[in-house]
Backbone bond lengths (Angstrom), bond angles and torsions (degrees), N, CA, C in turn:
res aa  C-N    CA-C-N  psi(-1)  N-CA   C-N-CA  omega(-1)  CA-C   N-CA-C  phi
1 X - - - 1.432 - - 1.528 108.77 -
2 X 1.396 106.20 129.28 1.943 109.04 168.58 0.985 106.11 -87.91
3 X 1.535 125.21 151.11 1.469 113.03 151.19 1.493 96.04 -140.56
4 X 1.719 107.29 149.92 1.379 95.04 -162.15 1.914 94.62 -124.51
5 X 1.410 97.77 128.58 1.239 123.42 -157.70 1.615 100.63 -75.93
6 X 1.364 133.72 158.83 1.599 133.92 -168.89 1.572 93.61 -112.89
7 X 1.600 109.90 146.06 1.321 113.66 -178.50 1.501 94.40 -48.49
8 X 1.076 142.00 -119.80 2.023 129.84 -174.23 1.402 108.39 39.37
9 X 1.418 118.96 -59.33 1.314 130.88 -153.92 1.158 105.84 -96.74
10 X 1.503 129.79 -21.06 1.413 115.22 168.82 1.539 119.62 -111.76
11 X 1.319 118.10 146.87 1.687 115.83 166.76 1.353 118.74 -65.70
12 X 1.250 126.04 149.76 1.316 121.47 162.48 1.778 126.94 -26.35
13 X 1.324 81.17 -44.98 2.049 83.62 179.22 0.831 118.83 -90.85
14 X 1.668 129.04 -28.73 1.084 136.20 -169.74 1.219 130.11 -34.68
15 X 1.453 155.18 172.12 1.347 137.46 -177.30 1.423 96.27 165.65
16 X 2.105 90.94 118.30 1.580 98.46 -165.33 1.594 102.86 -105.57
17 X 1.274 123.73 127.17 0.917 134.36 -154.75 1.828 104.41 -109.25
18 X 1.327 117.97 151.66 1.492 117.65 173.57 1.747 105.47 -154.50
19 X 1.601 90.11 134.24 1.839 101.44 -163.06 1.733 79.45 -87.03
20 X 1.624 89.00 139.06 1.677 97.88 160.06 1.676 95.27 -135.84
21 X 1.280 127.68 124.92 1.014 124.87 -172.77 1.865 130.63 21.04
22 X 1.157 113.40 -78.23 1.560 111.69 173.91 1.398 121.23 -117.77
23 X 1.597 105.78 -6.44 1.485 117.81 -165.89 1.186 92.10 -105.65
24 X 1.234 133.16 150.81 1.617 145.60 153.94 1.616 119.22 -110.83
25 X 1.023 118.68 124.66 1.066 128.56 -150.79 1.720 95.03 -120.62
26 X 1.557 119.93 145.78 1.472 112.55 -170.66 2.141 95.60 -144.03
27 X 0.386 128.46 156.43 1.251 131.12 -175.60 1.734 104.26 -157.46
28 X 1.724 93.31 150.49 1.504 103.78 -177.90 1.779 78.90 -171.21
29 X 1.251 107.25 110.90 1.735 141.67 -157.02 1.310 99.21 -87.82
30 X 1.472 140.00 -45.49 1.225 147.54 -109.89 1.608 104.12 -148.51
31 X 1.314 165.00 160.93 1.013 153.21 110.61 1.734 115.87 -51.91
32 X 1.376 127.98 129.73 1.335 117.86 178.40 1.873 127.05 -59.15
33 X 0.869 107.84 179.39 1.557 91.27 176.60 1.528 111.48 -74.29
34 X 1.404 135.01 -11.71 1.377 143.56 -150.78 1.654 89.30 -95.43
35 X 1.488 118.18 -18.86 1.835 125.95 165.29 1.758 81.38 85.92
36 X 1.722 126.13 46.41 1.404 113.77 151.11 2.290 100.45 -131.01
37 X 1.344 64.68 157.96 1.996 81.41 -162.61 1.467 89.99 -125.18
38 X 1.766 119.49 139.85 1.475 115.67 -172.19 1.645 88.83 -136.34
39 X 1.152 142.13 146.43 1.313 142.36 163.93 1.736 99.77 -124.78
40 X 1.254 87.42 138.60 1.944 79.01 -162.50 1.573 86.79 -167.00
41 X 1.508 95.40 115.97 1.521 156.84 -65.29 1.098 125.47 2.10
42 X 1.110 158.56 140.03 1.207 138.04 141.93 1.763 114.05 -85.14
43 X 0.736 85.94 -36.29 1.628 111.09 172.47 1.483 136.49 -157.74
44 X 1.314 105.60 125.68 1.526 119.00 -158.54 1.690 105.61 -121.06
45 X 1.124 104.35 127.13 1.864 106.66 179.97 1.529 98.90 -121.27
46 X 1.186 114.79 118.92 1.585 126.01 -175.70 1.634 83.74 -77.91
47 X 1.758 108.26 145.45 1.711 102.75 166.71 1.267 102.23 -163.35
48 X 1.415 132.13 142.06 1.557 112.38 166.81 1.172 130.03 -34.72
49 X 1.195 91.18 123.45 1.960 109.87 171.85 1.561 104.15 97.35
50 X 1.610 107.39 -68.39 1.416 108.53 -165.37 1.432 109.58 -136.69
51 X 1.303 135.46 130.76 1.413 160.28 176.55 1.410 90.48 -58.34
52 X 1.438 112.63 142.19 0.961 134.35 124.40 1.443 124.75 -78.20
53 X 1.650 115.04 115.10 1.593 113.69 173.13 1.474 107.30 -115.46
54 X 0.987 127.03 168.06 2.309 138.76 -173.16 0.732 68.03 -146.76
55 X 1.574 105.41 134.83 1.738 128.39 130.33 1.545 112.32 -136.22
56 X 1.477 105.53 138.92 1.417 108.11 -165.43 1.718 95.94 -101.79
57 X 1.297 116.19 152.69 1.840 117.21 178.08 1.686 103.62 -137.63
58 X 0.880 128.43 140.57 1.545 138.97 -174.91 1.849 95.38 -129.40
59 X 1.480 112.99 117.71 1.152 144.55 146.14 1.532 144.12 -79.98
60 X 1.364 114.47 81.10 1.583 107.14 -153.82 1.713 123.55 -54.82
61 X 1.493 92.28 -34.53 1.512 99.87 166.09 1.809 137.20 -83.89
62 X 1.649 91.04 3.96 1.270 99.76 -177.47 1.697 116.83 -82.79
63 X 1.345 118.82 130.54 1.425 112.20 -174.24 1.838 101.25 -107.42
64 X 1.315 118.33 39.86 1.293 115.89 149.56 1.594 117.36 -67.58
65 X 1.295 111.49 163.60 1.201 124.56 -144.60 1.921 95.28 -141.31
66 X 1.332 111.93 58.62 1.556 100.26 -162.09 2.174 92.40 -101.51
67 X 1.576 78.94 173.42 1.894 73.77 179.08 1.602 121.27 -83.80
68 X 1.763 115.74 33.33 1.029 113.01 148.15 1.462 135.49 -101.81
69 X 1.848 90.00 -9.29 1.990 111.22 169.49 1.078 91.66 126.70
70 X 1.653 114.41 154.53 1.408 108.05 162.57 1.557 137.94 -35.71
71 X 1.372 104.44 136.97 1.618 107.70 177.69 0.982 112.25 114.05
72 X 1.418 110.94 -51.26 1.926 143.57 -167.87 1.727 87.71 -52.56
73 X 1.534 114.84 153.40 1.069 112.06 144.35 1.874 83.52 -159.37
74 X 1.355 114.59 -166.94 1.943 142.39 177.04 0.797 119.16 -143.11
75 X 1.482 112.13 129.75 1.315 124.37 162.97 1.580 120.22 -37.31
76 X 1.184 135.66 -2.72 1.409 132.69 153.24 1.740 119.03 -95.06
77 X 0.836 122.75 6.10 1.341 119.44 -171.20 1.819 98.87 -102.08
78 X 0.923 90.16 89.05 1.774 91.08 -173.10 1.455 73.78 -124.58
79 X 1.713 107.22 153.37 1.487 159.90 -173.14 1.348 109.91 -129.92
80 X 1.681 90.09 147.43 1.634 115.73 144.73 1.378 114.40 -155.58
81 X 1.637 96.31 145.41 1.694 115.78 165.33 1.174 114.40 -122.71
82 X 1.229 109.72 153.05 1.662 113.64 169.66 1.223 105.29 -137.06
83 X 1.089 145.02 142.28 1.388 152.38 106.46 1.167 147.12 -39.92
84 X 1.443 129.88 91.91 1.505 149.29 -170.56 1.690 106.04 -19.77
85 X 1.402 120.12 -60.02 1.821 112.41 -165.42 1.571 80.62 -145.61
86 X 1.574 106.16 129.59 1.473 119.69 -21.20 1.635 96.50 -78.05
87 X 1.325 101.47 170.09 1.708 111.34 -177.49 1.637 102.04 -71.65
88 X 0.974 111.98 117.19 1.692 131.10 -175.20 1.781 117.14 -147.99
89 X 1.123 113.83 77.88 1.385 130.81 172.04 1.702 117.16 -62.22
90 X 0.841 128.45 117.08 1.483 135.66 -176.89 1.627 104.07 -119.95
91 X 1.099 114.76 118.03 1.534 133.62 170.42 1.674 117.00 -100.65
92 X 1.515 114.04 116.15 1.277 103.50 177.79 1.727 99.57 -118.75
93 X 1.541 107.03 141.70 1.110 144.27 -149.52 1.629 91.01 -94.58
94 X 1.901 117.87 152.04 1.323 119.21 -149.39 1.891 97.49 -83.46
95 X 1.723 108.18 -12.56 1.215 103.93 157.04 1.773 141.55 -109.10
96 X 1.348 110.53 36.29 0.957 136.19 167.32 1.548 111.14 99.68
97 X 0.935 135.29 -16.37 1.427 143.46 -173.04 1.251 104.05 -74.96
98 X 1.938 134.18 140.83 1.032 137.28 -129.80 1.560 97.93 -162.07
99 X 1.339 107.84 112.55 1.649 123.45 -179.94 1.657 105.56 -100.30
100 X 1.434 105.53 151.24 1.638 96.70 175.46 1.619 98.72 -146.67
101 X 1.474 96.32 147.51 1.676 100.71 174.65 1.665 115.86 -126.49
102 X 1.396 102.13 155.33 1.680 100.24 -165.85 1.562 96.41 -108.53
103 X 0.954 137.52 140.28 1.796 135.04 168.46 1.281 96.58 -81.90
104 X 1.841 88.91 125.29 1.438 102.52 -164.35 1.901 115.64 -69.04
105 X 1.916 106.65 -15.65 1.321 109.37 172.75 1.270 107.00 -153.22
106 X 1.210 123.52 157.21 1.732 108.14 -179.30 1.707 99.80 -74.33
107 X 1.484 76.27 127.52 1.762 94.48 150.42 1.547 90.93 110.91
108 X 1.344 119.04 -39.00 1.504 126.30 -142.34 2.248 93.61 -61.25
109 X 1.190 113.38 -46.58 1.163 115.82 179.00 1.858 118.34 77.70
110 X 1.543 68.34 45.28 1.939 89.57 172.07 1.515 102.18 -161.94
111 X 1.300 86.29 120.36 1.470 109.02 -171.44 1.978 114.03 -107.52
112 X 1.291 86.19 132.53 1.991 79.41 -158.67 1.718 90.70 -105.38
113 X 1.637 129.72 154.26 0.836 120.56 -150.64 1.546 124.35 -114.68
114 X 1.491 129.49 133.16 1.657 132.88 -132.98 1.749 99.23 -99.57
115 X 1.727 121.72 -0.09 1.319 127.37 177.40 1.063 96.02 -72.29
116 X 1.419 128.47 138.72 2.090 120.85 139.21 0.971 80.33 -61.73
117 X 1.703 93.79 131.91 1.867 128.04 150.70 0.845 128.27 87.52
118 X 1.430 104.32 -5.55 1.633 107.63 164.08 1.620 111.25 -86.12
119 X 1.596 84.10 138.92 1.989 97.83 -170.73 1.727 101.86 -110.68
120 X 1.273 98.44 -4.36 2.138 78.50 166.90 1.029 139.06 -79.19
121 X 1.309 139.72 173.97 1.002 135.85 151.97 1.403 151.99 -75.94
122 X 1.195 149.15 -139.94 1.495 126.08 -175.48 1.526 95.52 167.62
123 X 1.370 128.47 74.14 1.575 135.57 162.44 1.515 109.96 -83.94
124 X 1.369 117.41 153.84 1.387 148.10 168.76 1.606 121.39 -119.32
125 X 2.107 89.87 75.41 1.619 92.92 179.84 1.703 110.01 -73.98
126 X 1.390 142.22 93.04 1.164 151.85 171.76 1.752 112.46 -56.07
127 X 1.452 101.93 -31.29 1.949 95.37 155.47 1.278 135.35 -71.22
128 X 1.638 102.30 -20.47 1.860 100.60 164.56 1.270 104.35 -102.90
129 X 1.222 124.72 -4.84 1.513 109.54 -168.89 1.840 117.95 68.22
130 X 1.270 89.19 65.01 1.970 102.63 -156.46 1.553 114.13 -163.87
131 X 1.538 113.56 92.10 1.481 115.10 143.82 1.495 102.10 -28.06
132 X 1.354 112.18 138.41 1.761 126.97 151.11 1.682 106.09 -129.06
133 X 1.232 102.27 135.30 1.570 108.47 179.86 1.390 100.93 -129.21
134 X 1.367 129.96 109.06 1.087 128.38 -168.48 1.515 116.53 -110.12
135 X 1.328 124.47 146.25 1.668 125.98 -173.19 1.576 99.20 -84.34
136 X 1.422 97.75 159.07 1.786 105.26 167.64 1.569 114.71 -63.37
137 X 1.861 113.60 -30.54 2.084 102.91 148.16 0.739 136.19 -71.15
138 X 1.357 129.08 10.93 1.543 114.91 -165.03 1.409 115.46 114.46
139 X 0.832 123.11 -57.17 1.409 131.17 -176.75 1.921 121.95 -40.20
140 X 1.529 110.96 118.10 1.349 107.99 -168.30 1.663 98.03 -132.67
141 X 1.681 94.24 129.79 1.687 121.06 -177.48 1.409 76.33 -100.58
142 X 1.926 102.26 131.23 1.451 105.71 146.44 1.492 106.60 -124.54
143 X 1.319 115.62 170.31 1.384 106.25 -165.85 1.485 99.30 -150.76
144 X 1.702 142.58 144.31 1.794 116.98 -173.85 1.545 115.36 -54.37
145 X 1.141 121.25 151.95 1.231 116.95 152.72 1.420 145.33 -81.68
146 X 1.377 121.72 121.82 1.051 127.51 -134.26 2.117 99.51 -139.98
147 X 0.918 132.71 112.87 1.395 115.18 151.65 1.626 142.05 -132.21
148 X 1.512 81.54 48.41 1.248 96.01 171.58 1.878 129.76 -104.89
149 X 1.011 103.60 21.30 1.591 108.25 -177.27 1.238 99.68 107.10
150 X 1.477 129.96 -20.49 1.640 123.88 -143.71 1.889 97.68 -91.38
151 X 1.173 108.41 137.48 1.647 127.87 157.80 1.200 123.13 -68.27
152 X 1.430 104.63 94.86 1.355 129.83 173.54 1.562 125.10 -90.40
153 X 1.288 134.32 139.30 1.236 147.27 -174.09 1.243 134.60 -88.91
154 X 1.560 132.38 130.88 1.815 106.10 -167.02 1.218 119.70 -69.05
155 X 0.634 138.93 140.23 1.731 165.92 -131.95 1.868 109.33 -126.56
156 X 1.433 110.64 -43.71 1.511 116.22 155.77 1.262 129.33 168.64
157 X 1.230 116.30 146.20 2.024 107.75 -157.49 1.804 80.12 -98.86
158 X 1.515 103.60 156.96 1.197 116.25 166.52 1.570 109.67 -147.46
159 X 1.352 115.45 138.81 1.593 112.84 167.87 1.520 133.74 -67.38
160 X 1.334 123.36 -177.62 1.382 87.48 151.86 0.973 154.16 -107.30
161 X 1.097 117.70 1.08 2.007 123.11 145.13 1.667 114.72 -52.07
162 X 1.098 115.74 -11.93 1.487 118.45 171.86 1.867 115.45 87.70
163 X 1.530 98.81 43.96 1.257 109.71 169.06 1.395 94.90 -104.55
164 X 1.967 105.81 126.37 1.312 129.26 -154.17 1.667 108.00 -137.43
165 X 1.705 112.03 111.26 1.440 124.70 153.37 1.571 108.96 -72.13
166 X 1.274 98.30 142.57 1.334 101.22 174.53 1.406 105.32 -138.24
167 X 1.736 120.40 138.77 1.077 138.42 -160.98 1.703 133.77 -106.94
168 X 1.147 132.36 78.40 1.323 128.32 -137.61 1.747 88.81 -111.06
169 X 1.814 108.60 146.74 1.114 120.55 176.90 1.462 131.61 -133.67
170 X 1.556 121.56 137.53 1.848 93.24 172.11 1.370 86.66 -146.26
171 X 1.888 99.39 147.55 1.153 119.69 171.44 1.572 95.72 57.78
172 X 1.478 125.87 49.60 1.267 132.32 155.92 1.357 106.91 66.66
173 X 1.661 139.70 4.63 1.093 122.51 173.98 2.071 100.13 -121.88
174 X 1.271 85.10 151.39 1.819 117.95 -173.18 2.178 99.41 -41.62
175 X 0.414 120.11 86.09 1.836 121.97 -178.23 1.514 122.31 -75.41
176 X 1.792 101.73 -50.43 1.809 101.56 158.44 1.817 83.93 -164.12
């Protein structure tokens, strides 16, 4: 059974989910009053180790410019910037929401993190040439390393047993 809930009834983040055998299905019917709409999954690939999940998010005030049209952005389009002095890395998330980390000393190449509530981490492996932002499970975003202001792209999520997507790009758009 669906039942489809009235903006009132849902939070901004919220996301009502229903198990149908292997697929999970998430629905959000409505655009919120804030004029953002999240569909989350859009698509889910069950696979050893680690799922592939899509989720598409529409931002009314957002003037990104992605190749689904303005507003549009995906749950894969995750970023990073940093800025040279002081070292301040800002990661924006495939639905627009934006974490930032401060290096806790020069040079040290651990950066502790400037969100309330965010519990990851934020290393500067300089032998691969690779931001790692790692979750409190395991989970590690690397992204190139870069510190010049420039917007960089993730590069590949891995779990932590080391089941690894990898993210290839040209001319700034997602390729496989």
């Amino acid at each position: 059974m669906i039942r489809i809930l009235s903006n009132e009834e849902m939070s901004p983040f919220e996301t009502i989910s229903l198990q149908t055998g292997t697929l999970d299905l998430a629905f959000r019917p409505q655009p919120q009053a804030t004029g953002n709409l999240q569909v989350d999954p859009e698509i889910q690939l069950p696979s050893p180790g680690m799922d592939v999940n899509i989720a598409s998010y529409y931002n009314a005030v957002s003037t990104n410019n992605s190749p689904f049209g303005y507003g549009w952005t995906s749950s894969v389009f995750l970023t990073a910037q940093a800025s040279p002095t002081p070292s301040i890395v800002t990661m924006t998330r495939g639905n627009g929401y934006v974490v930032s980390y401060l290096e806790s000393g020069s040079g040290t190449n651990v950066f502790n993190p400037q969100t309330p509530g965010l519990f990851n981490t934020l290393s500067k492996d300089v032998g691969n040439g690779l931001w790692k932002e790692t979750t409190p499970d395991g989970f590690t975003f690397a992204y190139p390393l870069d510190t010049t202001n420039t917007t960089t792209s993730l590069t590949y999520q891995e779990d932590a047993v080391g089941n690894r997507h990898t993210f290839a790009y040209s001319s700034g758009l997602l390729q496989t």
